[in-house]
PDB file of N, CA, C and O in Angstrom:
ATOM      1  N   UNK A   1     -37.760  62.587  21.011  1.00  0.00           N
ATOM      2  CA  UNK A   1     -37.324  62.504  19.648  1.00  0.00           C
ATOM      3  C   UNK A   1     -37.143  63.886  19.033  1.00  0.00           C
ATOM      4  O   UNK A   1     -36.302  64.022  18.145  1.00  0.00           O
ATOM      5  N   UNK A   2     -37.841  64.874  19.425  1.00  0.00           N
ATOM      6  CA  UNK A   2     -37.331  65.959  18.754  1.00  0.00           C
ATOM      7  C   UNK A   2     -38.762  66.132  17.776  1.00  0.00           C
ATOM      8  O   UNK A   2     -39.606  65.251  17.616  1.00  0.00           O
ATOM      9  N   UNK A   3     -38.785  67.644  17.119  1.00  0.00           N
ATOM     10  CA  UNK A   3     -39.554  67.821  15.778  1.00  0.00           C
ATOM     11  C   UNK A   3     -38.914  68.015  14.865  1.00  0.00           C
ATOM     12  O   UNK A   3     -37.887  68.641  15.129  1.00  0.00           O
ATOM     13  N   UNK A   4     -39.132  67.592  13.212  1.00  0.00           N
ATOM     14  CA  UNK A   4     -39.048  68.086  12.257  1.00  0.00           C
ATOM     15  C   UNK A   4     -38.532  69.474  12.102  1.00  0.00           C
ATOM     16  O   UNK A   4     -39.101  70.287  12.830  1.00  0.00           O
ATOM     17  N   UNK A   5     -37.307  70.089  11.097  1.00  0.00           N
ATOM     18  CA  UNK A   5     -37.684  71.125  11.146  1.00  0.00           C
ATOM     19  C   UNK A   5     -38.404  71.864  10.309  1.00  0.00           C
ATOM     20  O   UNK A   5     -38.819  71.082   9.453  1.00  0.00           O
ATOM     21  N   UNK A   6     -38.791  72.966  10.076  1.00  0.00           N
ATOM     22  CA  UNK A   6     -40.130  73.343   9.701  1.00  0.00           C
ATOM     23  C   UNK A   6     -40.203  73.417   7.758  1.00  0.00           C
ATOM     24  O   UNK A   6     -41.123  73.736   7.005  1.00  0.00           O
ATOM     25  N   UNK A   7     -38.730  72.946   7.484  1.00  0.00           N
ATOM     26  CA  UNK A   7     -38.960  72.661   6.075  1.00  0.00           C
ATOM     27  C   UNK A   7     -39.110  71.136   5.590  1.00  0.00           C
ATOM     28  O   UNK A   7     -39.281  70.463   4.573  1.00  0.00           O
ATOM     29  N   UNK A   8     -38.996  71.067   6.503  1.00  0.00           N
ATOM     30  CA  UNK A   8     -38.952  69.379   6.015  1.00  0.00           C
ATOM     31  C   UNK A   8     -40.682  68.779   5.017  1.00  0.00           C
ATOM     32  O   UNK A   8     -41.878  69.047   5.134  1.00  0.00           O
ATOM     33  N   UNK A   9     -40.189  68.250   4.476  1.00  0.00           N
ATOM     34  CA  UNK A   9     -41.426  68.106   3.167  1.00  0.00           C
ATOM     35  C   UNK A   9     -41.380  66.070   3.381  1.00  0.00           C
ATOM     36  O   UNK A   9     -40.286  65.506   3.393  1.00  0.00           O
ATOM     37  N   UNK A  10     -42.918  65.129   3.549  1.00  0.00           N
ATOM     38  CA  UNK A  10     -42.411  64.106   3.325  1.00  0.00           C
ATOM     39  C   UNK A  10     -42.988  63.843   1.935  1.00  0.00           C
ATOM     40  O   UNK A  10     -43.902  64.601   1.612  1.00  0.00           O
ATOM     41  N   UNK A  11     -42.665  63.016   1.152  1.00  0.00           N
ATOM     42  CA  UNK A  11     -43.326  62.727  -0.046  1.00  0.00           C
ATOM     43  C   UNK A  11     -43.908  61.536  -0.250  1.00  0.00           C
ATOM     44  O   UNK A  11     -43.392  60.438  -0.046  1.00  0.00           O
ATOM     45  N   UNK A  12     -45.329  61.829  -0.783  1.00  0.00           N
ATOM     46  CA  UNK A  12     -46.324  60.756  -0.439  1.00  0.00           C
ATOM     47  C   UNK A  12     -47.038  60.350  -2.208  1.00  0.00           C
ATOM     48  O   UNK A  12     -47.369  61.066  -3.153  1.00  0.00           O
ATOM     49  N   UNK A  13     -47.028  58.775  -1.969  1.00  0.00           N
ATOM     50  CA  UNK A  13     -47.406  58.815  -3.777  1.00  0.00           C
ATOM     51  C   UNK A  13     -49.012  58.188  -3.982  1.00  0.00           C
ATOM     52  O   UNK A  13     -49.361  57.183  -3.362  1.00  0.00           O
ATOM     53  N   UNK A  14     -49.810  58.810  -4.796  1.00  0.00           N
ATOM     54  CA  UNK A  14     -51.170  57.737  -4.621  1.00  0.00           C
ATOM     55  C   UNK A  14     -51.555  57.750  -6.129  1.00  0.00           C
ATOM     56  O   UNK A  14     -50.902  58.499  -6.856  1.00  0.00           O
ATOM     57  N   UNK A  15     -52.663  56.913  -6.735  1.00  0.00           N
ATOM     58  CA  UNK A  15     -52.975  56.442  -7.695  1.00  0.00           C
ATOM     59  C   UNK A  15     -55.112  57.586  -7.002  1.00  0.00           C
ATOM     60  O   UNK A  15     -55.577  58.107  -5.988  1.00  0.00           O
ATOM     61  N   UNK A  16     -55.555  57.290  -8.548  1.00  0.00           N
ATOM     62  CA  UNK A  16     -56.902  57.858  -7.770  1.00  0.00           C
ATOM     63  C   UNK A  16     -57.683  57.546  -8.531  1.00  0.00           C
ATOM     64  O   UNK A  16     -57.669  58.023  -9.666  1.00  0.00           O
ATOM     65  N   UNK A  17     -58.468  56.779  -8.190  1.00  0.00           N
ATOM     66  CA  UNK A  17     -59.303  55.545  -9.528  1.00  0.00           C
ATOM     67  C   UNK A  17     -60.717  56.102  -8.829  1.00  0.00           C
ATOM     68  O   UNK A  17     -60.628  56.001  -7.605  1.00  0.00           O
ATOM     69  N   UNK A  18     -61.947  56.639  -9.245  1.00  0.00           N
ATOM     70  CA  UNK A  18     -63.083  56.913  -9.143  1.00  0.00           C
ATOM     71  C   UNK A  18     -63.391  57.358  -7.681  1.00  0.00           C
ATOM     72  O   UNK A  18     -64.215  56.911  -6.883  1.00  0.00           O
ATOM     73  N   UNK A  19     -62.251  58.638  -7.535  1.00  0.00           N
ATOM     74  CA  UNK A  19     -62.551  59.455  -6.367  1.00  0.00           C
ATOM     75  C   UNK A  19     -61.948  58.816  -5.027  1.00  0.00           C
ATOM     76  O   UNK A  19     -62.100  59.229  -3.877  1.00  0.00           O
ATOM     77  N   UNK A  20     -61.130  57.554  -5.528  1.00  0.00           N
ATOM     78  CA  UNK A  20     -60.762  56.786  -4.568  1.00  0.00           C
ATOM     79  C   UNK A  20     -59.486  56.606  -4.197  1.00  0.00           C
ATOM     80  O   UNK A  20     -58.834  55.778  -4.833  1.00  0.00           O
ATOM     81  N   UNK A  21     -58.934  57.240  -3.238  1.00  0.00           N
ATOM     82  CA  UNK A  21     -56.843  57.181  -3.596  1.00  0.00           C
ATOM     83  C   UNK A  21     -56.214  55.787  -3.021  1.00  0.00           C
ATOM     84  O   UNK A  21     -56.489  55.075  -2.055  1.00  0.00           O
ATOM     85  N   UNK A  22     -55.600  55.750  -3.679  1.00  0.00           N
ATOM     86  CA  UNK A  22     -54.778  54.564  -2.935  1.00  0.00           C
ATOM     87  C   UNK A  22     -53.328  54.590  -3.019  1.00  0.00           C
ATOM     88  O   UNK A  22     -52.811  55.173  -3.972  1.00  0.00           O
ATOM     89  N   UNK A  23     -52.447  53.897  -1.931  1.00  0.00           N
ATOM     90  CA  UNK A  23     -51.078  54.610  -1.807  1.00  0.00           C
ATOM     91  C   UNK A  23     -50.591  53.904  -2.621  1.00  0.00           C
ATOM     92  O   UNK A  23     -51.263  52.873  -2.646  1.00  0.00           O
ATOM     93  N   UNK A  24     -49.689  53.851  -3.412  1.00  0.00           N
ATOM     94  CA  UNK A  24     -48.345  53.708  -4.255  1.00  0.00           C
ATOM     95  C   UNK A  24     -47.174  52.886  -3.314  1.00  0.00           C
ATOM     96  O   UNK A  24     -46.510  53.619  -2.581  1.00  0.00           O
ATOM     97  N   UNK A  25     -46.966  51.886  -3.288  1.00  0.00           N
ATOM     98  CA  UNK A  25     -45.920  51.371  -2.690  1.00  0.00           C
ATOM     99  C   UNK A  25     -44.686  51.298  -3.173  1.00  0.00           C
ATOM    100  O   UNK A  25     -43.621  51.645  -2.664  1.00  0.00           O
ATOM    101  N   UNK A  26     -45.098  50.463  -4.951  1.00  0.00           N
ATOM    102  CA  UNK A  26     -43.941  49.945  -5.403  1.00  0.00           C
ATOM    103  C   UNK A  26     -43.178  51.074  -6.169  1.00  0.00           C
ATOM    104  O   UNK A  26     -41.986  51.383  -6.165  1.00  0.00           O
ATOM    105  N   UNK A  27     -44.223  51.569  -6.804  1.00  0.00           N
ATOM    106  CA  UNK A  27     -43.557  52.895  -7.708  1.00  0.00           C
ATOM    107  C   UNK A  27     -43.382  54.503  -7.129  1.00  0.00           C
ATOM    108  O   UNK A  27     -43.296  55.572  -7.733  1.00  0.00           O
ATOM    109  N   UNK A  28     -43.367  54.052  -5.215  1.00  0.00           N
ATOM    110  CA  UNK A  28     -43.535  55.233  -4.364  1.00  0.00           C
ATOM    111  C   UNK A  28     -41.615  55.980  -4.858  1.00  0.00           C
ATOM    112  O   UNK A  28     -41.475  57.050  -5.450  1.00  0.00           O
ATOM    113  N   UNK A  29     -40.768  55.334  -4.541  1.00  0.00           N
ATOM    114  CA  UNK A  29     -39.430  55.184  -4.888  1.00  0.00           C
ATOM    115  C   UNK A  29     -39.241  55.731  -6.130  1.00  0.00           C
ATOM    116  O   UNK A  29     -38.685  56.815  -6.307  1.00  0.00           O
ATOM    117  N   UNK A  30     -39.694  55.005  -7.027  1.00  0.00           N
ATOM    118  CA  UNK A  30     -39.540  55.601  -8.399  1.00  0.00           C
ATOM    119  C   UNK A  30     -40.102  56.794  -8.986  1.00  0.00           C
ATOM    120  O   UNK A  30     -39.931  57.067 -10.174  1.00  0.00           O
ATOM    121  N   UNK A  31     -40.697  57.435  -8.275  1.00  0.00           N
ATOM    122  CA  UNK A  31     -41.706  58.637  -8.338  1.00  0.00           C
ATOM    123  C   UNK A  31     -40.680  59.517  -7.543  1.00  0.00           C
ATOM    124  O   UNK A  31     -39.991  60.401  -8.052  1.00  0.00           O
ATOM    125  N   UNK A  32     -40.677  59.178  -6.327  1.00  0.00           N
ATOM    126  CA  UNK A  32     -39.338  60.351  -5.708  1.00  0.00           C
ATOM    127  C   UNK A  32     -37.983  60.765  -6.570  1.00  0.00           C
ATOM    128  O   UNK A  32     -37.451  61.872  -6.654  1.00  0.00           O
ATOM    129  N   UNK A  33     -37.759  60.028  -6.929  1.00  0.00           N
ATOM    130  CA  UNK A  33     -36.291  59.649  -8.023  1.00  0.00           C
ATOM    131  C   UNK A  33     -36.972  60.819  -9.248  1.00  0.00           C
ATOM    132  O   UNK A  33     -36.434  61.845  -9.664  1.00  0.00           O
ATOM    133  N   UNK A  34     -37.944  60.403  -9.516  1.00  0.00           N
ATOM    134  CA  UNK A  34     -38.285  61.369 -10.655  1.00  0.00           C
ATOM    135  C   UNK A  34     -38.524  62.944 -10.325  1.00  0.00           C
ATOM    136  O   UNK A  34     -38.130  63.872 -11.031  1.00  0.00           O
ATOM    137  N   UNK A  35     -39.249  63.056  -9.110  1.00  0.00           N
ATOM    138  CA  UNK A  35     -39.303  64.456  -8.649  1.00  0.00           C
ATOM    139  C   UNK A  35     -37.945  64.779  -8.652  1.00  0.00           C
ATOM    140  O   UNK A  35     -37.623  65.788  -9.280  1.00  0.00           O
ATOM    141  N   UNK A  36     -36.778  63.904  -7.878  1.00  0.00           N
ATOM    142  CA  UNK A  36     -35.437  65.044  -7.395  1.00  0.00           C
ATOM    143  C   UNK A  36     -35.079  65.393  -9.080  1.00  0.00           C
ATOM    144  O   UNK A  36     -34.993  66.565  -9.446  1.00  0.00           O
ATOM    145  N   UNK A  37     -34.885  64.244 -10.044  1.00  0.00           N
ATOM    146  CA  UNK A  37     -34.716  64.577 -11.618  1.00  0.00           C
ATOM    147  C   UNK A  37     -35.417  66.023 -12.015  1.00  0.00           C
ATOM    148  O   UNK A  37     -34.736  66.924 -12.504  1.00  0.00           O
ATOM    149  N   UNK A  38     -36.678  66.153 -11.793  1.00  0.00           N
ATOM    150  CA  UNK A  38     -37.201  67.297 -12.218  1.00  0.00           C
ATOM    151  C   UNK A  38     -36.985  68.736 -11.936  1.00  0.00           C
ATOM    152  O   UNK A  38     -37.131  69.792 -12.551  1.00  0.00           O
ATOM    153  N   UNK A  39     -36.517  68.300 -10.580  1.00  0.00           N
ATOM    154  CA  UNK A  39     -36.210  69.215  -9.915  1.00  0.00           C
ATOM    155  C   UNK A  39     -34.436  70.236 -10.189  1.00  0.00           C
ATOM    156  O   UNK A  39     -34.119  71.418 -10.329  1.00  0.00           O
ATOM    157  N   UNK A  40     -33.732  68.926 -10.140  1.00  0.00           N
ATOM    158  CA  UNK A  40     -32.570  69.093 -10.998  1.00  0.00           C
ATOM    159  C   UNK A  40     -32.223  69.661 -12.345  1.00  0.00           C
ATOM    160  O   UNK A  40     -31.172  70.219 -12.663  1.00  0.00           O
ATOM    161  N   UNK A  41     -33.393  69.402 -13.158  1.00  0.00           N
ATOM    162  CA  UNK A  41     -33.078  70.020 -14.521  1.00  0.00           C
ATOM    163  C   UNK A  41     -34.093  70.905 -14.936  1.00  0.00           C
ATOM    164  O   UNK A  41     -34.206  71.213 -16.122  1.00  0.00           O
ATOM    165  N   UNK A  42     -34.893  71.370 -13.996  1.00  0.00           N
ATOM    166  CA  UNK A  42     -35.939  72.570 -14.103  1.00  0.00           C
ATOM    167  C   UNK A  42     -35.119  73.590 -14.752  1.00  0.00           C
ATOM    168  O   UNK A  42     -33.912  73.718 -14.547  1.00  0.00           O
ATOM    169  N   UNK A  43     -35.916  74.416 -15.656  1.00  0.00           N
ATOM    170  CA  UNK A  43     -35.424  76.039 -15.893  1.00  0.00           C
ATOM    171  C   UNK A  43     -35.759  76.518 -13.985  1.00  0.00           C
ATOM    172  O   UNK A  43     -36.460  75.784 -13.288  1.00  0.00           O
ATOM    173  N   UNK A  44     -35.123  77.808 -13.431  1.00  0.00           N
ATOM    174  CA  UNK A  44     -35.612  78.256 -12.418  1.00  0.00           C
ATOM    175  C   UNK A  44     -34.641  78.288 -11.322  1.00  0.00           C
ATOM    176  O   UNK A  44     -33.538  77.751 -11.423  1.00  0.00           O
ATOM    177  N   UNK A  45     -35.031  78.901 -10.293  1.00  0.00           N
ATOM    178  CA  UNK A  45     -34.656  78.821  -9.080  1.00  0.00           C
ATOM    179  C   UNK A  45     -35.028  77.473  -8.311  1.00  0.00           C
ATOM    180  O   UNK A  45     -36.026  76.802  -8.574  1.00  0.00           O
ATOM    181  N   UNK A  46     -34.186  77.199  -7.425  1.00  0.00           N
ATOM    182  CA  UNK A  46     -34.622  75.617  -6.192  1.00  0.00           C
ATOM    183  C   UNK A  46     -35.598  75.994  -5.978  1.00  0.00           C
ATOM    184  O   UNK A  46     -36.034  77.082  -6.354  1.00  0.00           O
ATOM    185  N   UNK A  47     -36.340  74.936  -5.123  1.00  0.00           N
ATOM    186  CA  UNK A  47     -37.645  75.850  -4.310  1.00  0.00           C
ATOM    187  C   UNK A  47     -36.861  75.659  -3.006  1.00  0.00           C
ATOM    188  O   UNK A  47     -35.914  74.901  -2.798  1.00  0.00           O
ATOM    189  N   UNK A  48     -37.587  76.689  -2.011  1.00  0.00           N
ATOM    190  CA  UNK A  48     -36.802  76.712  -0.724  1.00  0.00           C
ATOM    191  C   UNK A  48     -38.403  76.733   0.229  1.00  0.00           C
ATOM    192  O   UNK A  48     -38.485  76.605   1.451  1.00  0.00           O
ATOM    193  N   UNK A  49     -39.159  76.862  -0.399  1.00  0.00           N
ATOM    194  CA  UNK A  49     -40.137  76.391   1.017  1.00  0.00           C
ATOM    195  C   UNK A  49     -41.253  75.209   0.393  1.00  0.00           C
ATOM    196  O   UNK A  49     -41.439  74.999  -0.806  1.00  0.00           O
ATOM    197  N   UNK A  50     -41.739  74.707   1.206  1.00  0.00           N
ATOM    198  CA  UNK A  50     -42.643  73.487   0.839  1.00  0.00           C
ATOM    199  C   UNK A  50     -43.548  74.043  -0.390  1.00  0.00           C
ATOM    200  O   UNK A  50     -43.761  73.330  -1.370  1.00  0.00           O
ATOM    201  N   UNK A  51     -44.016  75.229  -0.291  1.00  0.00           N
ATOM    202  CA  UNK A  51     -45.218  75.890  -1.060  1.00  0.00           C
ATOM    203  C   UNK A  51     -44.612  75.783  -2.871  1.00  0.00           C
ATOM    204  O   UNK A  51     -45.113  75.258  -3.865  1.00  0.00           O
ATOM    205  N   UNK A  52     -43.245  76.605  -2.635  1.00  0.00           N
ATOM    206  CA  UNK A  52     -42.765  76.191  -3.730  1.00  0.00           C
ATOM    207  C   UNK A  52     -42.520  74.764  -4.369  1.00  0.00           C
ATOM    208  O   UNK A  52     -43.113  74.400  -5.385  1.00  0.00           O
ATOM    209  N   UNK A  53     -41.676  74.051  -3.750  1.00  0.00           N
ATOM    210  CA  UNK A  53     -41.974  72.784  -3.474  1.00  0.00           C
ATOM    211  C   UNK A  53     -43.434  72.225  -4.880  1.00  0.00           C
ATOM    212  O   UNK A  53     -43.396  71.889  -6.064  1.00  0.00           O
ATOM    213  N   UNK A  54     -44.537  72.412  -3.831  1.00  0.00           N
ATOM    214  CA  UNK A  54     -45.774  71.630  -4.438  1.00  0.00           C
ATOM    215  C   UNK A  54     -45.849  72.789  -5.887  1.00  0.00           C
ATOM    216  O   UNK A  54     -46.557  72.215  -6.714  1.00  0.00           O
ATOM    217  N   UNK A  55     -45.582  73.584  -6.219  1.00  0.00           N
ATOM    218  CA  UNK A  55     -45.524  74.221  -7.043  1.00  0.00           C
ATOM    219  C   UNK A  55     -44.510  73.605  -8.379  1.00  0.00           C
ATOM    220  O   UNK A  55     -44.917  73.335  -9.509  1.00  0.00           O
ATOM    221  N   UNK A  56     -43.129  73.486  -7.882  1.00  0.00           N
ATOM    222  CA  UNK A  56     -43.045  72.898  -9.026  1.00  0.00           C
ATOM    223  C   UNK A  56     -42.833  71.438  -9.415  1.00  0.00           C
ATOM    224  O   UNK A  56     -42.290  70.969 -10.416  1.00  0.00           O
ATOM    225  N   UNK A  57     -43.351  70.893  -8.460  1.00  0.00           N
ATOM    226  CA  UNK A  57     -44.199  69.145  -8.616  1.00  0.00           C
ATOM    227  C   UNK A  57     -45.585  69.116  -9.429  1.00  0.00           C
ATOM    228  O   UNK A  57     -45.985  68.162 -10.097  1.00  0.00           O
ATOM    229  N   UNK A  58     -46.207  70.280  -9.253  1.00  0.00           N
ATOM    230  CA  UNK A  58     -47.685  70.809  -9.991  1.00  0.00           C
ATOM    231  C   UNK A  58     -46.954  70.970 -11.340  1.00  0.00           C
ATOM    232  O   UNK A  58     -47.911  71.046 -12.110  1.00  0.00           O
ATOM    233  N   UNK A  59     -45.763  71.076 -12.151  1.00  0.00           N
ATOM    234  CA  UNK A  59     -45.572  71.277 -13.168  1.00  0.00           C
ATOM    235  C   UNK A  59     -45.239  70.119 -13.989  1.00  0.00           C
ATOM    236  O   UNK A  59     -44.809  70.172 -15.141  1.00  0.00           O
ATOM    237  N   UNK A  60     -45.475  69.061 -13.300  1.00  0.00           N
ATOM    238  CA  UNK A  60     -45.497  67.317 -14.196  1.00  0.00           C
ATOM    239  C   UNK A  60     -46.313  66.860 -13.448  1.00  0.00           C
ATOM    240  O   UNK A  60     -46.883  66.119 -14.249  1.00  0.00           O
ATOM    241  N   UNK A  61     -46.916  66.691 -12.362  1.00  0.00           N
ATOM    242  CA  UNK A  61     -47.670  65.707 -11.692  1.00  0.00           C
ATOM    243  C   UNK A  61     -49.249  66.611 -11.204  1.00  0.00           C
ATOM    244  O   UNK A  61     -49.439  67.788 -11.512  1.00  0.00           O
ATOM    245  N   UNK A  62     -50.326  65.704 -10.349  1.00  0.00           N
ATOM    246  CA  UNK A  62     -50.860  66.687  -9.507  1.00  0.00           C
ATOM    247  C   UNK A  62     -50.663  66.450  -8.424  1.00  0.00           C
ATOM    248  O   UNK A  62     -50.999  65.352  -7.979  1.00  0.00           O
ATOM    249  N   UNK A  63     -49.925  67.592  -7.467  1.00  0.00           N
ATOM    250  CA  UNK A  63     -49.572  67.825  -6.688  1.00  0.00           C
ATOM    251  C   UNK A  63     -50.055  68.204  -5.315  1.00  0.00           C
ATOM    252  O   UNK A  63     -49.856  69.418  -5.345  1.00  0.00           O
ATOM    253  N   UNK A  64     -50.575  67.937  -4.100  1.00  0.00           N
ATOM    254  CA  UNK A  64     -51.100  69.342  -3.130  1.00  0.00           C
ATOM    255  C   UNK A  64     -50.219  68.648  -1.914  1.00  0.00           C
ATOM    256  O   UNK A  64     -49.554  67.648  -1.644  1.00  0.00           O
ATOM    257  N   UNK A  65     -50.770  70.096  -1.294  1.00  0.00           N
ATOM    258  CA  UNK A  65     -49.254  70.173  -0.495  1.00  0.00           C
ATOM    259  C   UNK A  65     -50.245  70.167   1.255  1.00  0.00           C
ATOM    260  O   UNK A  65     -50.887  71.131   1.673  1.00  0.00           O
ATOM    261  N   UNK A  66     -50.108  68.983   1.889  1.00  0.00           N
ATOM    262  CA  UNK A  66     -50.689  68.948   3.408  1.00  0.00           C
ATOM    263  C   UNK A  66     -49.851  69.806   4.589  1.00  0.00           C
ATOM    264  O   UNK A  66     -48.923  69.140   5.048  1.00  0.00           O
ATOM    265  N   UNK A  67     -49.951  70.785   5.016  1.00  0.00           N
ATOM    266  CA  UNK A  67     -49.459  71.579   5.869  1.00  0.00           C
ATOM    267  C   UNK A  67     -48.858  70.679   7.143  1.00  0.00           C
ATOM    268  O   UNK A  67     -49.546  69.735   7.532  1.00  0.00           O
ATOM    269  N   UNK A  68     -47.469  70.984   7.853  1.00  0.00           N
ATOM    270  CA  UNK A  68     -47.383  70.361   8.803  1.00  0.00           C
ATOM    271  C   UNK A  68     -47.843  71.059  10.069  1.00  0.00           C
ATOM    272  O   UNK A  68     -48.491  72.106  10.094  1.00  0.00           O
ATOM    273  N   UNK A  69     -47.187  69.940  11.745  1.00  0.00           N
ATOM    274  CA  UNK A  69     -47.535  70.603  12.407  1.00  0.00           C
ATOM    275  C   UNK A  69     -46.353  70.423  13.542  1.00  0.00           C
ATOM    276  O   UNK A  69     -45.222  70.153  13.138  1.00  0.00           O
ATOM    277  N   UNK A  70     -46.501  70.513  14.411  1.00  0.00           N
ATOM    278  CA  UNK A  70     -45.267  70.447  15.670  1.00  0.00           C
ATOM    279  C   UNK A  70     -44.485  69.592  15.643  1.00  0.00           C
ATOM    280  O   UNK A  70     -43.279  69.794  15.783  1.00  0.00           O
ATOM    281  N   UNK A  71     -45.149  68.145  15.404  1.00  0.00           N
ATOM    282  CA  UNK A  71     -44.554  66.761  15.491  1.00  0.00           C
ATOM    283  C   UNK A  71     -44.701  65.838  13.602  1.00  0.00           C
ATOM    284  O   UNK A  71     -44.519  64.663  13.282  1.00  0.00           O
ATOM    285  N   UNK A  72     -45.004  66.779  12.969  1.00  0.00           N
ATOM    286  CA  UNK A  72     -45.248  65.906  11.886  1.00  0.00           C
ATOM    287  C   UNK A  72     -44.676  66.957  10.726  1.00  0.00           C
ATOM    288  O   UNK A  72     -44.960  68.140  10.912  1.00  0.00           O
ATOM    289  N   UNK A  73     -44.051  66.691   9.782  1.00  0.00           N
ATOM    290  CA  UNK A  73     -43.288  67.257   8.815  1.00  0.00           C
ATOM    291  C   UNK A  73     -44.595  68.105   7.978  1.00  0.00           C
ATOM    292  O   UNK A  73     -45.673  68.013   8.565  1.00  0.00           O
ATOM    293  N   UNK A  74     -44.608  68.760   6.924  1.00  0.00           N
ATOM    294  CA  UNK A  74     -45.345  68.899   6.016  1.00  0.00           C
ATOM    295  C   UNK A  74     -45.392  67.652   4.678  1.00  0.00           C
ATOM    296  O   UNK A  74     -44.434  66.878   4.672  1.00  0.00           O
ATOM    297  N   UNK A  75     -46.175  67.514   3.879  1.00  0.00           N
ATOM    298  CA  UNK A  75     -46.620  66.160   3.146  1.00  0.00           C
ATOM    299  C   UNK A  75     -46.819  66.831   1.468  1.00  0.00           C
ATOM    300  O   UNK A  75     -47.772  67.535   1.133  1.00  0.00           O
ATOM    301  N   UNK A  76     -45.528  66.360   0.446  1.00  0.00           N
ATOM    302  CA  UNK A  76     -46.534  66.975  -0.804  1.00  0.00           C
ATOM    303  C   UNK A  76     -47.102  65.230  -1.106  1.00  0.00           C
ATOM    304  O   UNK A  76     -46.358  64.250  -1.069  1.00  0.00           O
ATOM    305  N   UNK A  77     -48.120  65.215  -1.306  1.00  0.00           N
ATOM    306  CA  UNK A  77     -48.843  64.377  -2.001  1.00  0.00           C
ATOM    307  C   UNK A  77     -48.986  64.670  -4.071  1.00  0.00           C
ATOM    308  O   UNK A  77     -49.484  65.536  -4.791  1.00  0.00           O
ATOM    309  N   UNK A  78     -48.264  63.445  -4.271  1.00  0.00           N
ATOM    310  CA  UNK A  78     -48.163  63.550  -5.648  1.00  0.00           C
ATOM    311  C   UNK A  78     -49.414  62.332  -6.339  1.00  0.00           C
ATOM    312  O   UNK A  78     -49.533  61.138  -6.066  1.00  0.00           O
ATOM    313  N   UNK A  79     -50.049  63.007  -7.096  1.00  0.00           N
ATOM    314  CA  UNK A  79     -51.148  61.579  -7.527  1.00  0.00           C
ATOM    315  C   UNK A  79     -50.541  61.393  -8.969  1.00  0.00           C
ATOM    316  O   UNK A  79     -49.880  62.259  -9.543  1.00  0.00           O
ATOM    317  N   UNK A  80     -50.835  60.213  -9.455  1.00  0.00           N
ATOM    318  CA  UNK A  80     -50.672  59.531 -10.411  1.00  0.00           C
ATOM    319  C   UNK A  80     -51.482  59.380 -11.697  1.00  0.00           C
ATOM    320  O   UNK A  80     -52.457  58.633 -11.625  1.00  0.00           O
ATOM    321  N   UNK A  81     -51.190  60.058 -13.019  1.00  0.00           N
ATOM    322  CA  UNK A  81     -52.689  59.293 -13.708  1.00  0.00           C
ATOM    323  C   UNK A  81     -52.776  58.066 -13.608  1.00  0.00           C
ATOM    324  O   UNK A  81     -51.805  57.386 -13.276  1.00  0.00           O
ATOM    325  N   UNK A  82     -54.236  57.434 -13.942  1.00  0.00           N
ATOM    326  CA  UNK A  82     -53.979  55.884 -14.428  1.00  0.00           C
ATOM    327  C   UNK A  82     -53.524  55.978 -15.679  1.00  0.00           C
ATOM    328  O   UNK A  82     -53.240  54.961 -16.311  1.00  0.00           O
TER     329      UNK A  82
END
């Protein structure tokens, strides 16, 4: 199959209720849609590497960013308030 290449970012959505995450299914979609929006009408430059990336997702959401590796993309994880 091949690897990822090394920018590739996947985007992951969770909710986090008393230290406890849980994934986002329905509003996983609707959360991506909103990042590319944000991203689109930011003051700024694109981001061009993942780091940036979780950086300016950290500027509406909380954001962290899981490092990839040979066979697996890098991951920003976006959490949700309740």
């Amino acid at each position: 199959m091949g690897s990822p290449p090394p920018q590739t970012v996947a985007v992951n959505v969770f909710t986090e209720v008393g230290g406890v995450r849980k994934v986002v299914s329905h509003f996983a979609k609707h959360t991506r849609g909103e990042l590319a929006r944000h991203l689109l009408t930011r003051r700024g430059r694109a981001p061009q590497t993942p780091a940036q990336l979780q950086k300016a997702a950290a500027e509406k959401w909380t954001a962290e960013l899981v490092g990839g590796t040979a066979r697996k993309p890098h991951a920003l994880n976006i959490i949700l308030p309740n």
